[in-house]
N, C-alpha and C positions, 0 to 999 in steps of 0.2 A: 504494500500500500504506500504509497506518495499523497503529499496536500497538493503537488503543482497540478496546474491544469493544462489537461492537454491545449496542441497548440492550435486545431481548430477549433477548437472551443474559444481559445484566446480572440482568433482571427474572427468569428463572430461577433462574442462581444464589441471585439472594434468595430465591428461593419455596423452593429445596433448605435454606438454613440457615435459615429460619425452622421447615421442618419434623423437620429434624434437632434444634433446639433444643426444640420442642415434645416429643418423642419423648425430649428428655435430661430433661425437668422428669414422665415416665409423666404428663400431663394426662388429666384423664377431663373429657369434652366439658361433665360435668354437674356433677360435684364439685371439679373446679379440680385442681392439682396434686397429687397421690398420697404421702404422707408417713407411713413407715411409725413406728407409735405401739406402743410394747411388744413382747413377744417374738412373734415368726411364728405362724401357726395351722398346724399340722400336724394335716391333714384325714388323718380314714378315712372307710372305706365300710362300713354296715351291711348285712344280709343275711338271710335264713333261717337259722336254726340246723338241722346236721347234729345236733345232741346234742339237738334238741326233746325231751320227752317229756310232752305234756300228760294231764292226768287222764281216766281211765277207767272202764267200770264196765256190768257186765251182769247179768241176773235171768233167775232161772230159778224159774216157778209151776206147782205141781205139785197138785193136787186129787183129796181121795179123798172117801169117803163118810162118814169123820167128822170131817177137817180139814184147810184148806188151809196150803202152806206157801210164802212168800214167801222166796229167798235171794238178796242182791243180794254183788255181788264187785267191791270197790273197788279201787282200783289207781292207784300215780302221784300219789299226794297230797300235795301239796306240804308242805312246813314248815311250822307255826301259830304263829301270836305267841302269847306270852302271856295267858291269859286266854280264847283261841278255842278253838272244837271245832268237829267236823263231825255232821251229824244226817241220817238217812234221815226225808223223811215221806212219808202218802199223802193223794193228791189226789183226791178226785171230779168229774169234771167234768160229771157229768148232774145235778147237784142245785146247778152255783151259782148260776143265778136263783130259787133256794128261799127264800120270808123265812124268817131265825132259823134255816140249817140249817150248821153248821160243818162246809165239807170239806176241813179241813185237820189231819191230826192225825200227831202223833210216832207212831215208833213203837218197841217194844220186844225184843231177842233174844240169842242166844247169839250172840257175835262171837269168831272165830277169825283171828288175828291170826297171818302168817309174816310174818319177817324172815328176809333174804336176806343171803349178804354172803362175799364170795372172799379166800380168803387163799394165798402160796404153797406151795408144798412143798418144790419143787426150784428154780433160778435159771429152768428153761424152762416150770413146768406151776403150776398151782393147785386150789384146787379151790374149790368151793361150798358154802358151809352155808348152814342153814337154823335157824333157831328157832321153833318152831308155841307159841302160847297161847290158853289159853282161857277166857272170861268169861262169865259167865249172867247175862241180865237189863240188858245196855245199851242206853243209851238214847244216846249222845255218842261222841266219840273224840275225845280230847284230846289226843291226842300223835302226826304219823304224820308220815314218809318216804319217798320215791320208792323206798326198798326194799323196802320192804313192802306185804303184801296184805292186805285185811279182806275177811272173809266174815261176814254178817248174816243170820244165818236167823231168820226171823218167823214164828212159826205164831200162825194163824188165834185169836181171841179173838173170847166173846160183846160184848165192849165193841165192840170194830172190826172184824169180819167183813170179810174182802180181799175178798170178792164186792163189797163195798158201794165201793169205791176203782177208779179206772181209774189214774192215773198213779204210778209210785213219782218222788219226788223228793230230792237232795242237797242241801242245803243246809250253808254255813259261816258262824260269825258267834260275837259276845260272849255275846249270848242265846239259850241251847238254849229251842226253844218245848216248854211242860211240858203245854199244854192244849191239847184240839182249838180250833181257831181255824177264820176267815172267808178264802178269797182270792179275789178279785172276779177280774175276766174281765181285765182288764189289766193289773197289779200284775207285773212282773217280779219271779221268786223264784227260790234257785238258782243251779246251776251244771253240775247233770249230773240227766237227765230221759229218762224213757221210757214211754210208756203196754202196760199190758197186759192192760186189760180196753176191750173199745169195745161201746157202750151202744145203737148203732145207734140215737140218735137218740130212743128212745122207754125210757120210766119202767123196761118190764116189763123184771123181771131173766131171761124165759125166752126171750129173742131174742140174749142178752150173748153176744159172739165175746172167748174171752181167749187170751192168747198164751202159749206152754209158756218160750217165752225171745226175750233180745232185747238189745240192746246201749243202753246209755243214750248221750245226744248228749250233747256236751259244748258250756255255752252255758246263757246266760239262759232260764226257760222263763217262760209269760207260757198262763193258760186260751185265750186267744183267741189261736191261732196265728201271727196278723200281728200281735202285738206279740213273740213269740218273735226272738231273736238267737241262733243258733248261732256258737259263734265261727269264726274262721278268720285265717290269719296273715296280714297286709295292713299296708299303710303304705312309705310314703317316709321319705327322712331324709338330714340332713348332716349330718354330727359332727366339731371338731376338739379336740385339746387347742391348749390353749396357757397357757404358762406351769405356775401352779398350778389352772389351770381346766379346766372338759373341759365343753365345752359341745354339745347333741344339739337339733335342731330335727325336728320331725314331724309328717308331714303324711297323714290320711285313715286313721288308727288303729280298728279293729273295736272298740267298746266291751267292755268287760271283764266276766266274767259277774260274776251278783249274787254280792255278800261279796269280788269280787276288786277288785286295783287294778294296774296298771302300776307298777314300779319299776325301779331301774338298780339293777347291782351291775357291780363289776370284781373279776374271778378272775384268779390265778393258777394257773398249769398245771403250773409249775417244782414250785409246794412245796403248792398246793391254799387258800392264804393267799386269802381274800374280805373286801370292805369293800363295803355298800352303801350308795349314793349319793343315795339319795332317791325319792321320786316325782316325777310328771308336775304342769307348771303350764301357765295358758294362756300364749299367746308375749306378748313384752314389748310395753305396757307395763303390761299388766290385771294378769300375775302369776298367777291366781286356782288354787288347786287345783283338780287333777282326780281329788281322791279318791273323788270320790262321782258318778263318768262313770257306774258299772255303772248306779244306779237314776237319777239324776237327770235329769227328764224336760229341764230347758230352761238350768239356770243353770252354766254362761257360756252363755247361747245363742248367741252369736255364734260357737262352737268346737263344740256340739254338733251332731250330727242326730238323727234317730230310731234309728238303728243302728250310727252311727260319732262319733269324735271326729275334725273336720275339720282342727284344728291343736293344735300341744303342745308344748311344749320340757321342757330339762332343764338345768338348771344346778349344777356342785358346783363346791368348791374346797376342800384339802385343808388351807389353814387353817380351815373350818369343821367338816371331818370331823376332823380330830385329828391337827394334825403334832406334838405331845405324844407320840401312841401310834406315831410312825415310820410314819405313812400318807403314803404320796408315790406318784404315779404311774408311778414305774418299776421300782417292784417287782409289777407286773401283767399281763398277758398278753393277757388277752380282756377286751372289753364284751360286758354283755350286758341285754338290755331284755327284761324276761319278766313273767307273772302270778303275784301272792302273794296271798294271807290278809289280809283289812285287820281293823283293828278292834283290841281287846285292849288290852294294855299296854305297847306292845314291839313290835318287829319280830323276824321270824321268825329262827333262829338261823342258817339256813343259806341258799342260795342255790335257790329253785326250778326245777324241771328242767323249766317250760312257757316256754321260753325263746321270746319274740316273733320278737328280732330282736338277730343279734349282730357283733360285729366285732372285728377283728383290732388291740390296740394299735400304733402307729407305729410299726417298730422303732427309728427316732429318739429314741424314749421308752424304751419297755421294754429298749433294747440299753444303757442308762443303769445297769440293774441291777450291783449291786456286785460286784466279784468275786467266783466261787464260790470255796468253801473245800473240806475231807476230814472224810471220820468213817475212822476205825480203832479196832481194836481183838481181841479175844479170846474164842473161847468156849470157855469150860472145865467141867469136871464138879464132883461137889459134893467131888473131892479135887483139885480144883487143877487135871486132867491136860486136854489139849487134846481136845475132840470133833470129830473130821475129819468134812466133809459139809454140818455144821449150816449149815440156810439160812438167812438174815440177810437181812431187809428192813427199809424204812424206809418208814415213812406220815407224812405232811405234814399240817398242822391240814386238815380240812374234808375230806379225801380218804379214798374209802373204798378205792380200788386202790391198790395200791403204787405210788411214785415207781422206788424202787431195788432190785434185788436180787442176792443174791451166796450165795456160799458157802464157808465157814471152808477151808482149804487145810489141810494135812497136822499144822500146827501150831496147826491154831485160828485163825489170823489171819485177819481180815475186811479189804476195805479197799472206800471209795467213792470213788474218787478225785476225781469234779466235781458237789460239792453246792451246790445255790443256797444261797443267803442266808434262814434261816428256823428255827424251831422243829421239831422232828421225833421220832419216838417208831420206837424201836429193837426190831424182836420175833425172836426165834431161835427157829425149829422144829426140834427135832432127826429125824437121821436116818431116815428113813419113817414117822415122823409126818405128821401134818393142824394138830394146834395148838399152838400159841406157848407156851413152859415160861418165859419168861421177856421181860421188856420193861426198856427207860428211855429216859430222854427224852433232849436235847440239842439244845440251841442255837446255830445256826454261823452266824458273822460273817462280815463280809468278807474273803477272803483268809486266815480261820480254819482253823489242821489241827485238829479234835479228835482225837486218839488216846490209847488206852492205856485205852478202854471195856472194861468185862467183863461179858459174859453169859453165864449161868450153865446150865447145863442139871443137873436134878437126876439 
């Protein structure tokens, strides 16, 4: 018998600490030892959005024996920067190998314009209004919202006879076009498109098949149908924060119709509070914007194809966006990667409802949010006296639904007792009432009670 140990036994043991010590240093076989540099990346996952709601829009052509009339019905249209509008025009596509023949012209109508918009009644029900208006004689829309709907009726004109048109088109952008114009057979134009007259092919207008109505596609539209892009929601992606960054990598993205661009915004859900983040670059180290994907046939080529953007990032940080104005990433909830309005002076004031692709902030982040604080208060009549019933809601900047709602108790008193951290506007409906007799604003901090608010009811 011997105490020494054999010498494979020996040469094991080595072989076990040398892998254990390898295993203590995380080695990666290729980059050498693993040394973590700055604060952790707290990964999410992007996804389809449940809240999608891209742009839409249908026409209905009606023809009599002394005039046709064209009505298209717009819907879902996102927020406009500054300085943009949106425009209907009509396309001919039997005359564009014509020399010298313009098939592309604006057009002109009466445009009936509803906003929509829900406010409470009681703490359990609400209801729905509406506001219809009416214009004669537009040619643009300058101003529009996911709550609202445009109706454009077009009758027939000696200048531009709708027999003489097959496609209606949407078009967005800085310059409304004022004069008929040229668009060649491959020129992507557009963003929402439908034909309703087809020419079968030949000049004579007494073989024309037109359609009584139809739903426009939403998407690039392009005369010669294989350079057409319908959109559709596509793409990969990793996203983390970390630290004061939030950085989103993407890969195999549908090209954006013409006039739009991809951008990031972060919402909050708590108080409806949005900061957006930017647009789309190429991935590091080219940089290059991708504001001009919708038309631009090849540059970055190395990111493009004929139909998609094959890679993309995004980068912010919130020293760049404005830790000055109290922007910090944990007072927000969701990302969200969607299509906007490019162009103008400005970025649009609100967040678009064609939401690409979205994701849930880390709660490691967002559970950072500061304590919530209280609103209280009273509503009373124009002699002082308490109004028992009165409903009492609160709306958040950017939110058209109510966050909160309650209602005045026997004395008048209101109370919210778990409000985020935010800006908010206070409305009191009285008793079987529809609308609001009275508002104000208020401000709640961290761990803030407001109380001692009075709302009035006449």
């Amino acid at each position: 018998m011997t105490d020494s140990i054999p010498r494979r036994q020996l040469t094991l043991i080595g072989a076990l600490a040398l892998a254990v010590g390898i295993a203590a240093c995380q080695t990666d076989e290729l980059a050498g030892p693993v040394v973590q540099v700055g604060e952790p990346l707290l990964d999410f996952a992007l996804g389809p959005s449940p809240r999608a709601v891209f742009p839409s829009a249908s026409f209905t052509f009606n023809s009599t024996r002394t005039r046709d009339t064209l009505t298209i019905t717009l819907a879902n249209l996102p927020p406009l920067p500054p300085g943009v509008s949106y425009q209907v025009l009509l396309v001919d596509s039997a005359t564009v190998d014509s020399t010298g023949t313009n098939n592309l012209v604006p057009v002109t109508g009466r445009l009936i314009t509803t906003s929509r918009s829900r406010r409470p009644v009681t703490r359990d029900s609400a209801v729905l209004s509406s506001r219809v208006d009416t214009a004669a004689s537009v040619s643009a829309i300058a101003s529009a919202d996911t709550n609202q709907t445009f109706v454009l009726r077009v009758i027939d004109t000696p200048q531009a006879p709708l027999i003489n048109f097959s496609h209606v088109l949407v078009v967005v952008g800085p310059t409304p076009v004022a004069a008929a114009a040229t668009l060649d057979r491959t020129t992507r134009r557009g963003f929402l498109f439908g034909r309703y007259r087809d020419a079968r092919g030949t000049p004579s207008r007494a073989d024309d098949v037109f359609s009584a109505s139809g739903n426009l596609t939403f998407g690039s539209f392009a005369l010669d149908a294989n350079r057409r892009v319908p959109f559709s929601v596509s793409g990969q992606s990793n996203a983390a924060f970390r630290g004061t960054e939030i950085r989103v990598n993407l890969q195999n993205l549908i090209r954006p119709p013409e006039g739009f661009q991809y951008a990031a915004w972060l919402v909050d859900d708590r108080t409806g509070r949005q900061v957006r983040l930017g647009t789309l670059q190429t991935p590091v180290p080219s940089n290059q914007s991708l504001a001009n994907a919708d038309t631009d046939p090849s540059s970055p080529s190395a990111f493009l194809t004929e139909v998609g953007i094959a890679a993309a990032q995004l980068r912010a940080n919130v020293d760049t966006l404005g830790a000055d104005q109290g922007i910090v990433f944990d007072d927000f909830t969701q990302f969200f990667l969607l299509l906007e309005p490019k162009g103008g002076s400005g970025q649009p004031p609100s967040a678009s409802s064609a939401i690409v692709l979205q994701g849930a902030v880390p709660p490691s982040v967002s559970s950072r949010h500061p304590e919530s604080g209280q609103i209280s208060g009273k509503v009373v009549s124009a002699s002082n006296l308490p109004v028992v019933g009165t409903t009492v809601y609160v709306t958040g900047a950017g939110l058209r639904l109510p966050v909160l709602v309650t209602n005045a108790n026997a004395a008048g008193d209101f109370l919210f007792r778990i409000v985020s951290v935010g800006s908010y506007t206070l409305f009191a409906v009285p008793p079987g009432a529809s609308v609001a007799t009275d508002s104000l604003s208020v401000v709640v901090g961290p761990a803030e009670v407001k109380s001692g608010l009075t709302l009035r009811i006449p």
